[in-house]
C-alpha positions as CSV (number, residue, x, y, z in Angstrom):
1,X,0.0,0.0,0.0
2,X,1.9,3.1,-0.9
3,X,1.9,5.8,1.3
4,X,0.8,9.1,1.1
5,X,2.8,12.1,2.1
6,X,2.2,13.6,5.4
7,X,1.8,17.4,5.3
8,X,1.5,19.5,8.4
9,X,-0.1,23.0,7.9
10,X,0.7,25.8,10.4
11,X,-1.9,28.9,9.0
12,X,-3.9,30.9,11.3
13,X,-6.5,31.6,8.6
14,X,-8.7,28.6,8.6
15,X,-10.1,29.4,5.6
16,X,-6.6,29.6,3.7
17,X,-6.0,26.2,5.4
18,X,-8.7,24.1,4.8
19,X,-8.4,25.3,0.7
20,X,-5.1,23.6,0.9
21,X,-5.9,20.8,3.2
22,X,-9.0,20.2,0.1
23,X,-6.4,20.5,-2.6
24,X,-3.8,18.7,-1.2
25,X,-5.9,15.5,-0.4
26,X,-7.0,15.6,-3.5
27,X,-3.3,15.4,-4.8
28,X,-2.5,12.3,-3.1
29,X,-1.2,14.3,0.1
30,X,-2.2,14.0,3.9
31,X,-2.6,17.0,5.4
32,X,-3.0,17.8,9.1
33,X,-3.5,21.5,10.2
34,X,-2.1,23.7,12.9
35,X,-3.5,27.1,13.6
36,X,-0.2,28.3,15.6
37,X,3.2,27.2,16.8
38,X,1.8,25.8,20.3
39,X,-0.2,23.1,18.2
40,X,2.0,23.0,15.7
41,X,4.6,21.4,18.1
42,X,2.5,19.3,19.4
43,X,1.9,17.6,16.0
44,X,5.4,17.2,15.7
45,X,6.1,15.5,19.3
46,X,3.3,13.0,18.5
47,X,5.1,12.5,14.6
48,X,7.4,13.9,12.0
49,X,5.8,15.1,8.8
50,X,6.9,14.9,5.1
51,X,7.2,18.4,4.5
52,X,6.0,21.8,7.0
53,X,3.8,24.8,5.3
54,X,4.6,27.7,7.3
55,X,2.6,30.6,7.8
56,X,4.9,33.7,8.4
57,X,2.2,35.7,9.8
58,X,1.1,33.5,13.0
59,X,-0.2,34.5,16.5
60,X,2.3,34.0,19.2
61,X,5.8,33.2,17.5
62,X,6.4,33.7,14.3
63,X,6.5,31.3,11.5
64,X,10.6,33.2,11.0
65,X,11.1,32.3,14.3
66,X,9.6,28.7,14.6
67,X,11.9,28.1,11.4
68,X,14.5,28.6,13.3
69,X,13.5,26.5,16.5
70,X,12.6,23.3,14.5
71,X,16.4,23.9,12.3
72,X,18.0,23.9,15.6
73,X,16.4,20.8,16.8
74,X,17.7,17.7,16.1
75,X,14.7,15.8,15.5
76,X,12.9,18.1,13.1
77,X,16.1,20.0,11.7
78,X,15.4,17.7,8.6
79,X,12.3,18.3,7.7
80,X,11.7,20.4,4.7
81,X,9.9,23.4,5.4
82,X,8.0,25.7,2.7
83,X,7.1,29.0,3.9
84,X,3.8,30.8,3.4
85,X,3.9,34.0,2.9
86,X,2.6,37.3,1.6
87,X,5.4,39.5,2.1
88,X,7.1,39.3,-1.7
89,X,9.8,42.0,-0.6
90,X,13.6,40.4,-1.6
91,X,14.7,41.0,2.0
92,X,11.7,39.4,3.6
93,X,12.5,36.2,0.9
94,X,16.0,36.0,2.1
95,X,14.7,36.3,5.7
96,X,12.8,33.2,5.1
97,X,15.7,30.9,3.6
98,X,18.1,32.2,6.1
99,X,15.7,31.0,9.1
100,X,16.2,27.8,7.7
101,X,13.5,27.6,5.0
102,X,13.8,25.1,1.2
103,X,11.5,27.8,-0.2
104,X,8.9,30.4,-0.1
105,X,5.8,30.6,-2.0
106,X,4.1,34.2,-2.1
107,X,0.5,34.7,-1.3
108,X,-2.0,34.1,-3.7
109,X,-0.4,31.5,-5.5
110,X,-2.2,28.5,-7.6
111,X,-2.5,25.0,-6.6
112,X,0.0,23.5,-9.0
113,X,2.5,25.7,-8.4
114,X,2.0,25.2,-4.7
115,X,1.9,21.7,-5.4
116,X,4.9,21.8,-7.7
117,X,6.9,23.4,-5.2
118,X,6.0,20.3,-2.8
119,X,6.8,17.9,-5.0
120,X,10.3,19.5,-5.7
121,X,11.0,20.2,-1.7
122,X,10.2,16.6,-1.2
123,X,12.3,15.3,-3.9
124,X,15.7,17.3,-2.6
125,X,15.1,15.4,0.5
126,X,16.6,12.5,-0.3
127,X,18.7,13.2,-3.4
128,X,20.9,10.2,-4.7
129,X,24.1,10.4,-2.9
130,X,26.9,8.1,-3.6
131,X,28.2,7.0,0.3
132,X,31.6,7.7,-0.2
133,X,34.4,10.0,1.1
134,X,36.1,13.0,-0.6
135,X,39.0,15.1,0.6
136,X,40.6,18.4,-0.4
137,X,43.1,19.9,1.5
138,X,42.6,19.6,4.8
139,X,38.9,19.5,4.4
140,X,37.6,15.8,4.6
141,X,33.8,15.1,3.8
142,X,32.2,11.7,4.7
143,X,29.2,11.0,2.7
144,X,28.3,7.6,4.9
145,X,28.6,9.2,8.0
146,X,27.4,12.6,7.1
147,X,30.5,14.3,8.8
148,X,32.6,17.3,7.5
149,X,36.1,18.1,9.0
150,X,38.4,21.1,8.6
151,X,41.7,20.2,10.1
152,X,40.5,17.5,11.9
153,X,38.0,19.3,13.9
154,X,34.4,18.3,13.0
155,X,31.9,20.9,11.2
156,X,28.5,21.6,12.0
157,X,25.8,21.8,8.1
158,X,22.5,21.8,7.3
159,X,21.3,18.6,4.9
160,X,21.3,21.3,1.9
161,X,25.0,22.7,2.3
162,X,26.2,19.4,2.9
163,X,24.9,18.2,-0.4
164,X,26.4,21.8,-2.0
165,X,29.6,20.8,-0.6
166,X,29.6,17.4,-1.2
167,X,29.1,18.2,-5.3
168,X,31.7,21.3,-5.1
169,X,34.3,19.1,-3.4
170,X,33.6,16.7,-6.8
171,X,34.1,19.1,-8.9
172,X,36.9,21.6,-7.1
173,X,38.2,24.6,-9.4
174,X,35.1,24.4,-11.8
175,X,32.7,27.2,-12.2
176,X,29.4,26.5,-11.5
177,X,26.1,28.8,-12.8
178,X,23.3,29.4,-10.3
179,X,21.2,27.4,-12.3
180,X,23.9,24.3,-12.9
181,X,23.7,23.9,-8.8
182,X,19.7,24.3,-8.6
183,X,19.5,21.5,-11.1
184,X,22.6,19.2,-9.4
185,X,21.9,19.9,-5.8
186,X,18.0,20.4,-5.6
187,X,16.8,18.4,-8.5
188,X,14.5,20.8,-10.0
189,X,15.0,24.6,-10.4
190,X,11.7,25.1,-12.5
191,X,9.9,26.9,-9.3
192,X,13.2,28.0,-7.5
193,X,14.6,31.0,-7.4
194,X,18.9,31.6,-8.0
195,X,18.9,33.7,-5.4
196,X,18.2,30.8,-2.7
197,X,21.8,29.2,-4.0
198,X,23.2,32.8,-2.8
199,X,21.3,32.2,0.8
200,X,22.7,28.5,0.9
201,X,26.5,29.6,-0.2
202,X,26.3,32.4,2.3
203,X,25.4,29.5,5.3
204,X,28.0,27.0,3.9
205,X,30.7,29.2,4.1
206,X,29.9,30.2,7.5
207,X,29.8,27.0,8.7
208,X,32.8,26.4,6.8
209,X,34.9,29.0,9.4
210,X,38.4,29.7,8.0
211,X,37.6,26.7,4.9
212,X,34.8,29.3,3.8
213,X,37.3,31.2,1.8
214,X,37.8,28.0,-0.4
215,X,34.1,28.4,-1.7
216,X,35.0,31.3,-4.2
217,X,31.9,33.6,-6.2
218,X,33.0,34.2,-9.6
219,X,31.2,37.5,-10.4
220,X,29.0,37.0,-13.7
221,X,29.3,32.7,-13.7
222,X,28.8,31.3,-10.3
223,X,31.0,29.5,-7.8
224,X,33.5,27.1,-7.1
225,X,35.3,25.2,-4.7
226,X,39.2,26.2,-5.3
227,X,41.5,24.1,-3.9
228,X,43.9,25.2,-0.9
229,X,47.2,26.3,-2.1
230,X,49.8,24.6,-0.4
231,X,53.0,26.5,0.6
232,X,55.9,24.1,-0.5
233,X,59.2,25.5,2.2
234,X,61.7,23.1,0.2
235,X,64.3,24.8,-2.1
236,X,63.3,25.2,-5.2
């Protein structure tokens, strides 16, 4: 019996919710709805969802601000989460994504392209990933394990910068388009905006500390992963 994706809606506007909820059933999801963070958590204690539509606008905390709770927890930190929103400002998109959002989908929107963008966050979830290790420099990545060292001391990513890295580190010194790393790293960059890679390089190469400078922009192209030069102290 195949099952059907489980889709927890956190909206304050009932009526806004329950069109989904309709529209989503009727798409082969399963949709359960939350009217603020308070329930909304207590969905996710009792179990995980598929995917999380997040109202930005919600009574209590924030739907920025319950991002950023469920990214820091362990548990949920993996679970895509699509925000709902009718701010369409650049600032308040980036906002979004840097609170730990896949995406954003601006008030009113259609049901296929809400649906589309589903589909595509659900699909990035578990990308094909090839379990092996890749090393350059002194910057190891472990594909198996899911562990990235600089130096030897372990590094703290996000699911989506680990997959950036992992494909940069494949690739080092090659210049990548905006588009090229939608399409490699998320699968689908029909209903994705470019300027979410910009939000994700930003968070890599924090997290990257002093290996951050290796991810390079190259104004006009993209970005790449240059390798670390190596200072040779032997006589030449």
């Amino acid at each position: 019996m195949k099952l059907h994706p489980r889709v927890l809606i956190v909206e304050d506007e009932p009526h806004i919710a329950e069109l989904i909820a309709v529209n989503l059933r009727h798409n082969g999801f399963a949709p359960t709805w939350s009217e603020d963070g308070s329930a909304a958590q207590r969905e996710l204690d009792a179990a995980l969802p598929d995917v999380i539509l997040l109202d930005w606008m919600l009574p209590g905390q924030s739907g920025i601000a319950l991002a950023r709770k469920w990214r820091a927890d362990a548990r949920t930190k993996g679970i895509p989460i699509l925000m709902l929103t009718a701010r369409g400002d650049e600032p308040d998109k980036v906002a979004g994504l840097d609170a730990g959002a896949d995406d954003y989908i601006t008030k009113p929107f259609s049901t296929q392209e809400l649906l589309a963008r589903i589909r595509a966050v659900l699909r990035r979830r578990a990308p094909e990933q090839v379990n092996d290790a890749v090393t350059l420099g002194e910057l190891t990545l472990d594909a198996a394990t899911h562990r990235v060292s600089w130096r030897g001391q372990p590094l703290k990513l996000g699911p989506t910068e680990f997959r950036l890295l992992n494909y940069l580190m494949k690739h080092p010194e090659r210049v990548h388009s905006r588009a090229q790393l939608l399409d490699k790293i998320w699968g689908d960059h029909v209903y994705i905006e470019e300027r979410t890679v910009d939000v994700h390089v930003k968070r890599l190469r924090e997290a990257l500390g002093e290996a951050g400078s290796m991810v390079e922009t190259v104004r006009g192209a993209g970005y790449r992963l240059a390798r670390p030069v190596t200072t040779d102290t032997r006589s030449a």
